[in-house]
Every structure is written in structure tokens, then in C-alpha cells.
N, CA, C and O atoms as a MOPAC input file, in Angstrom:
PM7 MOZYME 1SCF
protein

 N     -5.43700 1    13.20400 1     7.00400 1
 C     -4.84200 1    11.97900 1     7.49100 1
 C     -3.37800 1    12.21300 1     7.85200 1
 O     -2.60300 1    12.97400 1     7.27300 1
 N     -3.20600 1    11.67900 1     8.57400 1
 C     -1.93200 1    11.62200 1     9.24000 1
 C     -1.09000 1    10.18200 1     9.36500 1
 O     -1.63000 1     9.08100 1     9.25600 1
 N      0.54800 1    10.43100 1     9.65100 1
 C      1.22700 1     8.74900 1     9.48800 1
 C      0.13000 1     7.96700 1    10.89000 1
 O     -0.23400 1     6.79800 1    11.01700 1
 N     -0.08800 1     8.94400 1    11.59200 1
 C     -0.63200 1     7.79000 1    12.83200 1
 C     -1.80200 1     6.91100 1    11.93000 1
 O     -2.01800 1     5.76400 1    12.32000 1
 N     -2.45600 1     7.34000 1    10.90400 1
 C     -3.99100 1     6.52800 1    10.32100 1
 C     -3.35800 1     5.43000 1     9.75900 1
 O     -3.96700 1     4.38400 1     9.53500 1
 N     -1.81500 1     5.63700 1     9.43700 1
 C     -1.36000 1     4.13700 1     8.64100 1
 C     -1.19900 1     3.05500 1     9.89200 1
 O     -0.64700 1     3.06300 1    10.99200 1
 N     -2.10200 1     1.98500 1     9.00200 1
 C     -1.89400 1     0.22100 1    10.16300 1
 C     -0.90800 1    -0.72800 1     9.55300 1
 O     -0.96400 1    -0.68900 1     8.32300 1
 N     -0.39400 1    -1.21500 1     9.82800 1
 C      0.38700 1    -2.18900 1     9.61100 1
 C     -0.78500 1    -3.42800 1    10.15100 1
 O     -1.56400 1    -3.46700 1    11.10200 1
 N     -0.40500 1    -4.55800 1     8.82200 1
 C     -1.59000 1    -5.56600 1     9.06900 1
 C     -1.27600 1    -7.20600 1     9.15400 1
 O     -1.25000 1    -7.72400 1     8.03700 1
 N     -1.04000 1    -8.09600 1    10.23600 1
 C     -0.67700 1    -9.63600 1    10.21400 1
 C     -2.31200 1   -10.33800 1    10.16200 1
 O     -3.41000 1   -10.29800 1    10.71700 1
 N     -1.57100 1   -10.96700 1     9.09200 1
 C     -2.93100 1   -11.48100 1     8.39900 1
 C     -2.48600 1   -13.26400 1     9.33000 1
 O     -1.36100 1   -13.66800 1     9.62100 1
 N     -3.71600 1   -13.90200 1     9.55400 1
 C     -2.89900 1   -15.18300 1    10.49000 1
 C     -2.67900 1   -16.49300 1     9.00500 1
 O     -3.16700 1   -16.51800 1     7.87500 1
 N     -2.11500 1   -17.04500 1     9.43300 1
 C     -1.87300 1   -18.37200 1     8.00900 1
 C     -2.26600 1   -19.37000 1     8.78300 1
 O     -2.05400 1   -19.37400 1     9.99600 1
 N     -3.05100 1   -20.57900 1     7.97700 1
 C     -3.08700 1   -21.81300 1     8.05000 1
 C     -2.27500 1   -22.74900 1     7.56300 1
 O     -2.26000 1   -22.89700 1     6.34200 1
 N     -1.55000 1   -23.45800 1     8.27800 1
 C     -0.55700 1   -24.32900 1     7.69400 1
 C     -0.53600 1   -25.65300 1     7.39200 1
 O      0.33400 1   -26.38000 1     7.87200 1
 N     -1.59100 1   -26.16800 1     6.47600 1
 C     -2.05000 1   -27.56000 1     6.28600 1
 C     -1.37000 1   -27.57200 1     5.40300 1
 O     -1.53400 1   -26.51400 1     4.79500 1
 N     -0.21900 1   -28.54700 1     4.65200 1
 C      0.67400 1   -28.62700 1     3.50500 1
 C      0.30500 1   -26.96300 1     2.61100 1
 O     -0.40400 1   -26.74000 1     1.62900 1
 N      1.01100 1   -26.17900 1     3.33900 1
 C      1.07100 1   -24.55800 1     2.43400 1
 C      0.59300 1   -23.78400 1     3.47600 1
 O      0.38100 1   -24.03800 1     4.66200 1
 N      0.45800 1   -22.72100 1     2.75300 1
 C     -0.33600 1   -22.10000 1     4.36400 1
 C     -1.55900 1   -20.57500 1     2.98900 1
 O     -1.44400 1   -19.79300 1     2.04500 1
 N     -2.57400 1   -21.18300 1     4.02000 1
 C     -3.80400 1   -20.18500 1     3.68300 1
 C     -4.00600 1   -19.27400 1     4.32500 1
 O     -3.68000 1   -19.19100 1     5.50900 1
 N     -4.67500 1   -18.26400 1     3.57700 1
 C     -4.05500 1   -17.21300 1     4.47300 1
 C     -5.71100 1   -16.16600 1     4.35500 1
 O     -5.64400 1   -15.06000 1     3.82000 1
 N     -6.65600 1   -16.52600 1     4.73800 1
 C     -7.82400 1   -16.00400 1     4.35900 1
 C     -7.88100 1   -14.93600 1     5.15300 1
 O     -7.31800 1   -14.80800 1     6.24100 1
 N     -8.97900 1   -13.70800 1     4.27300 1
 C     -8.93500 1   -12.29800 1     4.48400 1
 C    -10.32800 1   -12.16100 1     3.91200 1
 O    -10.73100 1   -12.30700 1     2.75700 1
 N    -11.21100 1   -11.71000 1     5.48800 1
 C    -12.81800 1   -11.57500 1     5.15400 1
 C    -12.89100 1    -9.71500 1     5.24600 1
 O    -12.81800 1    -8.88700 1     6.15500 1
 N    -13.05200 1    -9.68100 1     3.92600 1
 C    -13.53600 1    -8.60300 1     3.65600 1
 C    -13.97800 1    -7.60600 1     4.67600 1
 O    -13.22700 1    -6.66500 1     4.93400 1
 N    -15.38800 1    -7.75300 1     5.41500 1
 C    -15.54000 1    -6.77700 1     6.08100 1
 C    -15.25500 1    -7.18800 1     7.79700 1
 O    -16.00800 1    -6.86000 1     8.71400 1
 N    -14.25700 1    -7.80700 1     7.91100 1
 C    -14.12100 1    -7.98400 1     8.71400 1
 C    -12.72000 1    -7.19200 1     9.48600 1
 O    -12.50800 1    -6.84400 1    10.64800 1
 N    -11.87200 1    -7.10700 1     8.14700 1
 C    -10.27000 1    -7.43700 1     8.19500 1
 C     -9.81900 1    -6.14600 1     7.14700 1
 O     -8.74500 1    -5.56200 1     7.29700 1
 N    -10.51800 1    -5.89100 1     6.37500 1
 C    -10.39600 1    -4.75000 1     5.42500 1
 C    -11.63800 1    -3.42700 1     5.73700 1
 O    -12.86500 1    -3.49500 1     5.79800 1
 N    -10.69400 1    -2.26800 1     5.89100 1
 C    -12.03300 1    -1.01000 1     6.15400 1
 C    -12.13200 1    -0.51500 1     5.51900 1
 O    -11.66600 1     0.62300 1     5.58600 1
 N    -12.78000 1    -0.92300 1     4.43700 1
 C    -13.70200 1    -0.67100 1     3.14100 1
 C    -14.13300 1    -1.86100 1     2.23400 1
 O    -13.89300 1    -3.06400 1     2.13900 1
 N    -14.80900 1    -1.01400 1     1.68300 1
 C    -15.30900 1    -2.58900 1     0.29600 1
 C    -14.17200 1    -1.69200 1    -0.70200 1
 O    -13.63500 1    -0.60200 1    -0.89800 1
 N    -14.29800 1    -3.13400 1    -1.14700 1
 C    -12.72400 1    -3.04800 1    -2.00700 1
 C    -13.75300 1    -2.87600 1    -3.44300 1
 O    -14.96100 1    -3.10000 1    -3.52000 1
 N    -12.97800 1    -2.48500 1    -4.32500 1
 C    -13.54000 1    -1.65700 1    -5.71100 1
 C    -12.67900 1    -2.04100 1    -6.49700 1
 O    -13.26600 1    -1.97600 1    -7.57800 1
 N    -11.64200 1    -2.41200 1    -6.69600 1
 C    -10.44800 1    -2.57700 1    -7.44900 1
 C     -9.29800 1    -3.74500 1    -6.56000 1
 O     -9.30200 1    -4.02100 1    -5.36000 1
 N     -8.51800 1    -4.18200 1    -7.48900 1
 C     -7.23900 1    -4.99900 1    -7.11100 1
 C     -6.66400 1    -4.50000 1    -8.52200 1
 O     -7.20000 1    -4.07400 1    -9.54500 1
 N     -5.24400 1    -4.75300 1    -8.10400 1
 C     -4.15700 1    -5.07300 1    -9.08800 1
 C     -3.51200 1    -5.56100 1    -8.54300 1
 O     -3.68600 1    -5.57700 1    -7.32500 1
 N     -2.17000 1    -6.37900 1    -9.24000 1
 C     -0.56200 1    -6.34700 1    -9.03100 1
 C      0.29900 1    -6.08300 1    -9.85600 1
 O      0.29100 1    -6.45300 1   -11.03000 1
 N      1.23400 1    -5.33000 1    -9.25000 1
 C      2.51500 1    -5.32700 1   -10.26800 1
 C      3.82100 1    -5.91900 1    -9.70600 1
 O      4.00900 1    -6.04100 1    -8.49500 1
 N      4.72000 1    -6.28400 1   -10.65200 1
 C      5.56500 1    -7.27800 1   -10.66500 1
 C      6.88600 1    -6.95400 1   -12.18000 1
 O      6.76100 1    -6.42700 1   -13.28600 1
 N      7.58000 1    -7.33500 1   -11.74500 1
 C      8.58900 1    -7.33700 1   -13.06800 1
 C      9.60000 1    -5.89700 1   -12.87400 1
 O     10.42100 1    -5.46400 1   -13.68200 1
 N      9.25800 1    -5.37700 1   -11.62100 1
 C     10.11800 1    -4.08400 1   -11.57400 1
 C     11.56300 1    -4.55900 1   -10.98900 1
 O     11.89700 1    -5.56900 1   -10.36900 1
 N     12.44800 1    -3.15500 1   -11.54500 1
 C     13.89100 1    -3.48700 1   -11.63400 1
 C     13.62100 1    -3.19000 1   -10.32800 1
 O     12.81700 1    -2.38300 1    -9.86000 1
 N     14.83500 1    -4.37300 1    -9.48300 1
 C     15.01300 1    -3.82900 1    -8.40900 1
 C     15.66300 1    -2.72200 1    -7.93300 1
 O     16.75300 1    -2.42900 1    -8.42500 1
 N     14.90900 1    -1.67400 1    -6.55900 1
 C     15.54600 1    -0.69500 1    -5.99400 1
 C     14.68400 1     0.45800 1    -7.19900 1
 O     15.13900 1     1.59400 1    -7.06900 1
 N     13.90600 1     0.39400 1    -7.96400 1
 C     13.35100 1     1.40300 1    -8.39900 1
 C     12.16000 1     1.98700 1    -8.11400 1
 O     11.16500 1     1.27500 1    -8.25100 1
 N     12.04000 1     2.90900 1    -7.81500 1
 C     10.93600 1     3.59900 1    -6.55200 1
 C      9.75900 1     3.44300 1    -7.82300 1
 O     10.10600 1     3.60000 1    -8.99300 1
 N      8.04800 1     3.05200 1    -7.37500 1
 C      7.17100 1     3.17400 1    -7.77400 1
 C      6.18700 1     4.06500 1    -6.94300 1
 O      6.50700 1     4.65300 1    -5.91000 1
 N      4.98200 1     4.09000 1    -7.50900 1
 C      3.97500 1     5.17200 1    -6.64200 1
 C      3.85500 1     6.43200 1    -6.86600 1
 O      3.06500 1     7.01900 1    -7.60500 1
 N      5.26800 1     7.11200 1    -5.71100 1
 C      5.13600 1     8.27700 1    -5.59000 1
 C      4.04200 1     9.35700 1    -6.52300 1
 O      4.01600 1     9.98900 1    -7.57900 1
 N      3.16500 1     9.04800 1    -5.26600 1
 C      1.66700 1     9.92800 1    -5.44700 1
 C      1.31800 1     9.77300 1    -4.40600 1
 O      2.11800 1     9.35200 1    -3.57000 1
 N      0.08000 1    10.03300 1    -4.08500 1
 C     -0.90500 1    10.18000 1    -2.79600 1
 C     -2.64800 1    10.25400 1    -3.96600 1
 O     -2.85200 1    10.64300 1    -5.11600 1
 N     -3.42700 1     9.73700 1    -3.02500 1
 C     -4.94000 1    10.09500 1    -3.93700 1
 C     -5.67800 1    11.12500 1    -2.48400 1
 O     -5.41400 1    11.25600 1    -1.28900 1
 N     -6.52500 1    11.59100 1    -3.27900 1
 C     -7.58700 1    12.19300 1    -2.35800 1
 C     -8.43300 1    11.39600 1    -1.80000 1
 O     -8.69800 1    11.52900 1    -0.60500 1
 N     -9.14600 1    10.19200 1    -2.75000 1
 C     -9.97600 1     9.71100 1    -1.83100 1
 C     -9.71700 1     8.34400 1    -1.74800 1
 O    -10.29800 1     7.86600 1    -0.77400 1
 N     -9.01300 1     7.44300 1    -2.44400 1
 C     -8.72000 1     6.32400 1    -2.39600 1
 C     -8.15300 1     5.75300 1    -1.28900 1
 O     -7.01700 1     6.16500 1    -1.05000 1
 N     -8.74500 1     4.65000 1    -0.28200 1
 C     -7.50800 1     3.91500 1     0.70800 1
 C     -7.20800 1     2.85900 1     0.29000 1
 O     -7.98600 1     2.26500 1    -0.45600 1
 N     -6.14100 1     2.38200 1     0.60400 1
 C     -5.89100 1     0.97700 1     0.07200 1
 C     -4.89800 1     0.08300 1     1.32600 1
 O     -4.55300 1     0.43800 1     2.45300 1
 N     -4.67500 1    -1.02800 1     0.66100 1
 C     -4.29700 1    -2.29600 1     1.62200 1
 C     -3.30300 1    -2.83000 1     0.38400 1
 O     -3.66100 1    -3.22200 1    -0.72700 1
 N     -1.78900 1    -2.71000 1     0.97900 1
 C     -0.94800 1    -3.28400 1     0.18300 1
 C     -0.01400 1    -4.57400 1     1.10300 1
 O      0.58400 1    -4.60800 1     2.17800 1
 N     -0.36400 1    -5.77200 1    -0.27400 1
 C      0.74400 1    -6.90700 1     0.12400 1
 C      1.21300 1    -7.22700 1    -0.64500 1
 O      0.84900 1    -7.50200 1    -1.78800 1
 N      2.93200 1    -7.27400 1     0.28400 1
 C      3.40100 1    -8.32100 1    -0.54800 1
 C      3.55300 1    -9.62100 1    -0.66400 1
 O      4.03300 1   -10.20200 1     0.30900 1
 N      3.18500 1   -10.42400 1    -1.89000 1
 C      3.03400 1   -11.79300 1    -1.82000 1
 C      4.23500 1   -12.54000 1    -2.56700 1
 O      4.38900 1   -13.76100 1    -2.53600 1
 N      5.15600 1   -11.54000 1    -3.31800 1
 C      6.32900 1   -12.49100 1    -3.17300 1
 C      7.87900 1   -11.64300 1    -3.29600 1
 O      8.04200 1   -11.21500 1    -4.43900 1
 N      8.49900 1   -11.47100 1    -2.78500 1
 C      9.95200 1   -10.96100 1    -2.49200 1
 C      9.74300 1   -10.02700 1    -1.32100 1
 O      9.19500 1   -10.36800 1    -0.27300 1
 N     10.20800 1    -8.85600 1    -1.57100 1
 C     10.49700 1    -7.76200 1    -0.76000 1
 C      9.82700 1    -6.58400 1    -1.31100 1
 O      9.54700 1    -6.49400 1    -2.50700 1
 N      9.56500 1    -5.67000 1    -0.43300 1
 C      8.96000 1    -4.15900 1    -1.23500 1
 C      9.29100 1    -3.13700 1     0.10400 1
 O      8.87200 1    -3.42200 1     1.22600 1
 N      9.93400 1    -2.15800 1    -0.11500 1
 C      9.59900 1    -1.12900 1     0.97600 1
 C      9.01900 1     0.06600 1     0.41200 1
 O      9.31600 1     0.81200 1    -0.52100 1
 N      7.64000 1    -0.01600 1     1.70300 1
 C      7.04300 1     1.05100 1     1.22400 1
 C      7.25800 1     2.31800 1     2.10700 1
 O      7.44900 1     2.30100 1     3.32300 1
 N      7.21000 1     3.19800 1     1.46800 1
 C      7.80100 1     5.04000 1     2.59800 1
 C      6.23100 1     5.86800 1     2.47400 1
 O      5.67600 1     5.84900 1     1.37500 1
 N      5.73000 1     6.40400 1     3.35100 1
 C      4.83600 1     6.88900 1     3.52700 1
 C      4.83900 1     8.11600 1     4.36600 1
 O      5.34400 1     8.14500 1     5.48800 1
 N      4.32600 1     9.01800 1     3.85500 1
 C      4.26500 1    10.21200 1     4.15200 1
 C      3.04800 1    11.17700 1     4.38000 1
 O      2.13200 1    11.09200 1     3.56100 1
 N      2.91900 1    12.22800 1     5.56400 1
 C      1.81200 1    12.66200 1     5.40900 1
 C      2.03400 1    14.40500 1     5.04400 1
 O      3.17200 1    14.81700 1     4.81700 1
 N      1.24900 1    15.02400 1     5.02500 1
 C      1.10600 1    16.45900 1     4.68000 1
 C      2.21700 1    17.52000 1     5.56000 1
 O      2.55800 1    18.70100 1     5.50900 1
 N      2.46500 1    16.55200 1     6.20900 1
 C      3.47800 1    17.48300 1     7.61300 1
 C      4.69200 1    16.80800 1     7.63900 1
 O      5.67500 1    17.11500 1     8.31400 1
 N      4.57900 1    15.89000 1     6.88600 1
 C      6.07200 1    15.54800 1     6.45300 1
 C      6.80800 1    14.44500 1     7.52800 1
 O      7.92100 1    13.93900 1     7.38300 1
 N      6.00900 1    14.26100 1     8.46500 1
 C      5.86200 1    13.07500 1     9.10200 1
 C      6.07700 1    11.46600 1     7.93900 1
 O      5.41300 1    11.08000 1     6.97700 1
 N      7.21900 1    10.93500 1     8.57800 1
 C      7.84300 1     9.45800 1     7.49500 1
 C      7.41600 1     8.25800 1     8.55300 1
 O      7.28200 1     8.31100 1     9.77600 1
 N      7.31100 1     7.54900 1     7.95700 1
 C      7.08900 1     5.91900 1     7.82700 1
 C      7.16600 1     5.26200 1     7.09800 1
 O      6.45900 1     5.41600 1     6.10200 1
 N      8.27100 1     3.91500 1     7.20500 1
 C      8.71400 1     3.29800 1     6.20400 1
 C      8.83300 1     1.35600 1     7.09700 1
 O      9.45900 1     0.88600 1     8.04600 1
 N      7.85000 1     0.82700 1     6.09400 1
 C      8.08800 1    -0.64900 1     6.13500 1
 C      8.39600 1    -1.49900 1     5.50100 1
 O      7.78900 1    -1.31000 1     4.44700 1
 N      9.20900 1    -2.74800 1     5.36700 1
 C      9.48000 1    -3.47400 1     4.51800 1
 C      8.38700 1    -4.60200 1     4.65000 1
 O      8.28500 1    -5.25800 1     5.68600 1
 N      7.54300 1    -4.80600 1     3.51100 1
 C      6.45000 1    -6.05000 1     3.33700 1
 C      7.88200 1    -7.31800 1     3.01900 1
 O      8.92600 1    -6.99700 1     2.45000 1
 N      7.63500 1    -8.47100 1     3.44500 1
 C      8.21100 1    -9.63000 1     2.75300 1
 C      7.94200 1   -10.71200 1     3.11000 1
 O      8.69500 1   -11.65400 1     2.86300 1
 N      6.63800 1   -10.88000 1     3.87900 1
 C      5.89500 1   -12.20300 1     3.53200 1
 C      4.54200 1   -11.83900 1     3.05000 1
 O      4.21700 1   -10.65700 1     3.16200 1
 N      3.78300 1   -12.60200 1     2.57900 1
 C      2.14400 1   -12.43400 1     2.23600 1
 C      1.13300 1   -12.36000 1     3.29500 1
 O     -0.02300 1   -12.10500 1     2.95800 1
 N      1.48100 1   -12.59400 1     4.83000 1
 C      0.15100 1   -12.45300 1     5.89400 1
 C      0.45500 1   -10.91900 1     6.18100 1
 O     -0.31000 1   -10.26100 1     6.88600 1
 N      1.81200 1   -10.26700 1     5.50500 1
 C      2.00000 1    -8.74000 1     6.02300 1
 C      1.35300 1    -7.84400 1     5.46100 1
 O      1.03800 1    -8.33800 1     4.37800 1
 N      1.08000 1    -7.15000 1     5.49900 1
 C     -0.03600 1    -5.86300 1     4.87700 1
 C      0.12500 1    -4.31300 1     5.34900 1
 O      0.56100 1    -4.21700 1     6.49600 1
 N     -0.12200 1    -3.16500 1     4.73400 1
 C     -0.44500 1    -2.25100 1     5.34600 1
 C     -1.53500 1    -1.51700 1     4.84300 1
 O     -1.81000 1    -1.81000 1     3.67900 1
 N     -1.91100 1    -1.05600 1     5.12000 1
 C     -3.20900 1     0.34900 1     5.07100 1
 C     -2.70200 1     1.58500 1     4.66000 1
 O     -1.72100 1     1.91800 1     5.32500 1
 N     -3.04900 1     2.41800 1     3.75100 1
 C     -3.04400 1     3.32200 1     3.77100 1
 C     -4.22900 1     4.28800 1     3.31300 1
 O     -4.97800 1     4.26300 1     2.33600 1
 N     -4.11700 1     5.06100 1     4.29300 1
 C     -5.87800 1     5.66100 1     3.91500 1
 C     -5.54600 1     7.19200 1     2.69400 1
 O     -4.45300 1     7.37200 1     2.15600 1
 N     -6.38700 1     7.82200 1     2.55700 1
 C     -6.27200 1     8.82300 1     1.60400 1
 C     -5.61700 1     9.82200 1     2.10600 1
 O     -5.54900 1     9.94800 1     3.32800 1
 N     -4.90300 1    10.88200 1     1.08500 1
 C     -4.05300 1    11.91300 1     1.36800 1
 C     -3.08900 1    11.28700 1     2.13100 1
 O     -2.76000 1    11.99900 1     3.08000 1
 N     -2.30300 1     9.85800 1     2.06900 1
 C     -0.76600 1     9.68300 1     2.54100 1
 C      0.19900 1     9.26800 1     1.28000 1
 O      0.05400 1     8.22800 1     0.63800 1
 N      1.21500 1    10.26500 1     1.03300 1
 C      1.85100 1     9.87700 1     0.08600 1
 C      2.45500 1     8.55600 1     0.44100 1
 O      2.47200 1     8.06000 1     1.56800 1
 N      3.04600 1     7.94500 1    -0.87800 1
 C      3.51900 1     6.62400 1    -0.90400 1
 C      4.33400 1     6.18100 1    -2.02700 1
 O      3.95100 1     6.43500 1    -3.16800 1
 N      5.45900 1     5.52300 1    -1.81700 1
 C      6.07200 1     5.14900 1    -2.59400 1
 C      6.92500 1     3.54500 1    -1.97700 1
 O      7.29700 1     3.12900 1    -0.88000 1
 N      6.93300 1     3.17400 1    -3.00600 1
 C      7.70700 1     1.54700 1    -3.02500 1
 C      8.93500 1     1.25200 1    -4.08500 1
 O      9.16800 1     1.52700 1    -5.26200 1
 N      9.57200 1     0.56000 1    -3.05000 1
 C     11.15900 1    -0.09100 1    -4.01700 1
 C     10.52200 1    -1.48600 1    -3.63900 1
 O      9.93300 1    -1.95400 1    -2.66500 1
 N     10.90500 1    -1.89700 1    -4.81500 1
 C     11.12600 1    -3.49900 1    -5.11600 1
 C     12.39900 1    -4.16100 1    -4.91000 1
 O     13.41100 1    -4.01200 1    -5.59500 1
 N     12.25100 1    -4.90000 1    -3.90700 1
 C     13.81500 1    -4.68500 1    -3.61700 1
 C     14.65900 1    -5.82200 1    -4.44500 1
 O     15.88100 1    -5.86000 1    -4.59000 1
 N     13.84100 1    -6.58400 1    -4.86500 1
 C     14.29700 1    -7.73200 1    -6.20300 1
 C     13.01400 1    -7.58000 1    -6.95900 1
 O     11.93700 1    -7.13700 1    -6.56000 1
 N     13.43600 1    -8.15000 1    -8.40600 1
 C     12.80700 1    -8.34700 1    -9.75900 1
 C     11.62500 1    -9.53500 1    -9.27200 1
 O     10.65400 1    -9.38600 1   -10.01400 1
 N     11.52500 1    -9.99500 1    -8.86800 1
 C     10.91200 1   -11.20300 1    -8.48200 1
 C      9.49200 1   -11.06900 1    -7.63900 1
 O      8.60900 1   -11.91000 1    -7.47000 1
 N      9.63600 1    -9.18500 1    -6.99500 1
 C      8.93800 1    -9.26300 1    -5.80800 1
 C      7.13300 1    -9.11300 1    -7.08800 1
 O      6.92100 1    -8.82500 1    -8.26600 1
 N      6.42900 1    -9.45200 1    -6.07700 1
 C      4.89200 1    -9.15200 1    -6.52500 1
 C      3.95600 1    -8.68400 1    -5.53500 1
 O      3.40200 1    -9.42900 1    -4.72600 1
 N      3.73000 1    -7.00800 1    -5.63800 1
 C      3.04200 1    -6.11100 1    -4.85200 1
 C      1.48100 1    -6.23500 1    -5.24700 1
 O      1.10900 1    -6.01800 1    -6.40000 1
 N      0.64800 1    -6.57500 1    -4.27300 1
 C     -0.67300 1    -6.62400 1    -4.41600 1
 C     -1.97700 1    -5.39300 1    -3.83200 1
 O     -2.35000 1    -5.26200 1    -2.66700 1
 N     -2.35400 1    -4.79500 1    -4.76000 1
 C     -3.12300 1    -3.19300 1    -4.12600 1
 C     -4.75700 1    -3.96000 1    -3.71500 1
 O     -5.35200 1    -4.84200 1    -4.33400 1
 N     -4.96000 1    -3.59100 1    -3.06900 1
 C     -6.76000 1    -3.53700 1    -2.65100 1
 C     -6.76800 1    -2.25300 1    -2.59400 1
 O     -5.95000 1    -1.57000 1    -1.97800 1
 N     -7.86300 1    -1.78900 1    -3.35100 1
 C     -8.56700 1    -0.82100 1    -3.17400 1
 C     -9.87900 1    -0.45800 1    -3.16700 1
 O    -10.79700 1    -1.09500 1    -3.68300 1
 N    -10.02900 1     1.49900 1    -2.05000 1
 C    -11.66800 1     1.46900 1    -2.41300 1
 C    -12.19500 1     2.19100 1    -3.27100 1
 O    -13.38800 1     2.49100 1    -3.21200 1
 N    -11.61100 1     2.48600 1    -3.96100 1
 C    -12.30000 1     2.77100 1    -5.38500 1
 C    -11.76300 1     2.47700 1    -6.65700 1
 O    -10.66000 1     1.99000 1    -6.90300 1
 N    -12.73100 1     2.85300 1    -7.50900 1
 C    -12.13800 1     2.27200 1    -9.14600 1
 C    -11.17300 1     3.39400 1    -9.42700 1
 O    -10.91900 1     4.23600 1    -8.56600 1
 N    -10.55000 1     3.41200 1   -10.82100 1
 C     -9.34700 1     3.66500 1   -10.97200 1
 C     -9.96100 1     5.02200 1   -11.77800 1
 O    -10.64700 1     4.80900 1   -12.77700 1
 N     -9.69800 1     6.51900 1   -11.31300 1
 C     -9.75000 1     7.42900 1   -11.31300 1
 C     -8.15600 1     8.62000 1   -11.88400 1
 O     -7.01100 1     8.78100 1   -11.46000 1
 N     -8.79200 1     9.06300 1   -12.75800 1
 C     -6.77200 1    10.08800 1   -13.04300 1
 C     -6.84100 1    11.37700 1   -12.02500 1
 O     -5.97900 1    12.19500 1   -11.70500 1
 N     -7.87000 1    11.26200 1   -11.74100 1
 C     -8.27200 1    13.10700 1   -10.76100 1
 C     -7.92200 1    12.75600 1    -9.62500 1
 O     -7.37700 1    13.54100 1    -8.84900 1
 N     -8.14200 1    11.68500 1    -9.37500 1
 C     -7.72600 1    10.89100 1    -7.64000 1
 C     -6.22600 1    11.45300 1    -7.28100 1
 O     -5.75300 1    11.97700 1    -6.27300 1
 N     -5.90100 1    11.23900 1    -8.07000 1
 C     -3.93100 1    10.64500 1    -7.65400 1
 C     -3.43500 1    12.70300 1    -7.71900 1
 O     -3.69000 1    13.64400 1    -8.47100 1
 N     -2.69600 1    12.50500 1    -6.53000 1
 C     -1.38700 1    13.71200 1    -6.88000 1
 C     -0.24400 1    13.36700 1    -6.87900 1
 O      0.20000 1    12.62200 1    -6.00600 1
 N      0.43300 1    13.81200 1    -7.80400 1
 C      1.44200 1    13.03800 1    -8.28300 1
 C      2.74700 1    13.92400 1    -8.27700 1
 O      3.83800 1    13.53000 1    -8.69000 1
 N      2.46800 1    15.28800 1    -7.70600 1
 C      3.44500 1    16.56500 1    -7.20200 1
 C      3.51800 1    16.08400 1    -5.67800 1
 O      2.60700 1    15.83800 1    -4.88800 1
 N      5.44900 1    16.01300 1    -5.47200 1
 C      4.92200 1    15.93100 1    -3.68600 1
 C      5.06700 1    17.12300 1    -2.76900 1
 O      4.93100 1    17.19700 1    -1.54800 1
 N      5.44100 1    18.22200 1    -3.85700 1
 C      5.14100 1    19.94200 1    -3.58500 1
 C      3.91200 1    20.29600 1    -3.47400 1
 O      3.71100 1    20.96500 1    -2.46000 1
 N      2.80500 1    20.07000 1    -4.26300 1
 C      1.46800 1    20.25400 1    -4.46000 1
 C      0.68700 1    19.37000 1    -3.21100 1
 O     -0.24300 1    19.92900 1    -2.63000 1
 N      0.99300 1    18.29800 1    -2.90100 1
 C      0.78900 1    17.19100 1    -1.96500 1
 C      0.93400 1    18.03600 1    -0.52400 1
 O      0.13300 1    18.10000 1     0.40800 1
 N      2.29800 1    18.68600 1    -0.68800 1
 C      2.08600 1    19.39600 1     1.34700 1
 C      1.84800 1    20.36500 1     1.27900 1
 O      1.99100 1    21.05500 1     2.28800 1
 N      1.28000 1    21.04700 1    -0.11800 1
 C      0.77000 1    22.25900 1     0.23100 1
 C     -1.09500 1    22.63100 1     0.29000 1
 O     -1.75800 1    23.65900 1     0.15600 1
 N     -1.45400 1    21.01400 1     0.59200 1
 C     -2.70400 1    20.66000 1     0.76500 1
 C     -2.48300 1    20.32700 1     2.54600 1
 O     -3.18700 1    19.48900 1     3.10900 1
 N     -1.62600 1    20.96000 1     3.13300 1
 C     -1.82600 1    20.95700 1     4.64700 1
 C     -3.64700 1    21.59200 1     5.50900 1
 O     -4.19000 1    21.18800 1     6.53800 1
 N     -3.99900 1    22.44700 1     4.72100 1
 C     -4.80700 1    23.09700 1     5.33100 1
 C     -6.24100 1    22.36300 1     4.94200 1
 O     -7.29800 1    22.78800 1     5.40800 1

């Protein structure tokens, strides 16, 4: 995988007093999702992630503050976006490293993923990470 496989994703909102913001699975997400989390409560400006998985892709939003995420592929190719509303999203498919700042205490990062939560998945060297070029 390469930065070109990462999507950036506008999810559309409905704005009847609030705004809804629905997301059909196989319509809008490319995979069946296996897992969710969120995390929240991080100091701001402190980098999370930094890893990459082998087979895991995922779909990250943020649904409340700011988060920038930096993404990287095996060739050292960068991409970096700031999430800071909830219809924003990105993709990232397997083998792209990744890392996120929270850019306030407040923010709340939301993972979709396609698989369950694995320790063999994740590389967590980002030396070991580009020397999986081949």
C-alpha cells in the first residue's frame, strides 16, 4: 500500500435540529467492520499510534475537537490531515504507518475497524516498518 490508497472521507449531515450523520456500512465503508473503539482524554499535542498493522484497515473520525493524523507509507511518502468535524473521516488501509496528535484534551478519535484486536497485527518499529519495502 501506498499514501495514494489513503481516502479522505465527507460523510453528508442531516440538519433537522442537530445534524445526523448516517454511515451504511457496505456502502460507505470498504470492509465489514470487526471492531470500534474511541479514545479520548489525551494531553494535547501528544502523538498516539505510531504503528502500522499488516492486515488491519481502518476508518478514523473525529467526533469531537481536533486530531492530526500523519501517515506514511514504506517509501516514506507523508500525508498529513487534520480531522475536526464528525462527517470527516479517513481510510487507512494496511501497511500505512500512522500516527495522531490530539490537538486539545477534549478531542474524541473514533477507529472502525476490519479486524478484531490482534498484538501480531501492529508494527510498532518505524525502522522495521520501511524495511518491509519489498
Amino acid at each position: 500500500m501506498t499514501i495514494d490508497d489513503i481516502k479522505l472521507i465527507n460523510w453528508s449531515g442531516h440538519d433537522e435540529d442537530g445534524v445526523l450523520v448516517p454511515i451504511e456500512v457496505e456502502k460507505q465503508i470498504p470492509f465489514k467492520i470487526k471492531r470500534l473503539f474511541y479514545v479520548f482524554g489525551v494531553n494535547s499535542n501528544s502523538p498516539r499510534g505510531k504503528h502500522a498493522h499488516y492486515k488491519t484497515k481502518q476508518i478514523l473520525v473525529c467526533l469531537n475537537g481536533r486530531v492530526k493524523c500523519t501517515c506514511k507509507d514504506v517509501f516514506g511518502k507523508e500525508m498529513t490531515a487534520v480531522l475536526n468535524y464528525p462527517t470527516q473521516a479517513i481510510y487507512i488501509p494496511e501497511m500505512i504507518w500512522d500516527e495522531q496528535v490530539y490537538m486539545s484534551q477534549q478531542s474524541v478519535l473514533l477507529s472502525l475497524c476490519s479486524t478484531e484486536y490482534d498484538p501480531d497485527d501492529y508494527i510498532q518499529d518505524y525502522e522495521e516498518f520501511q524495511s518491509l519495502r519489498g
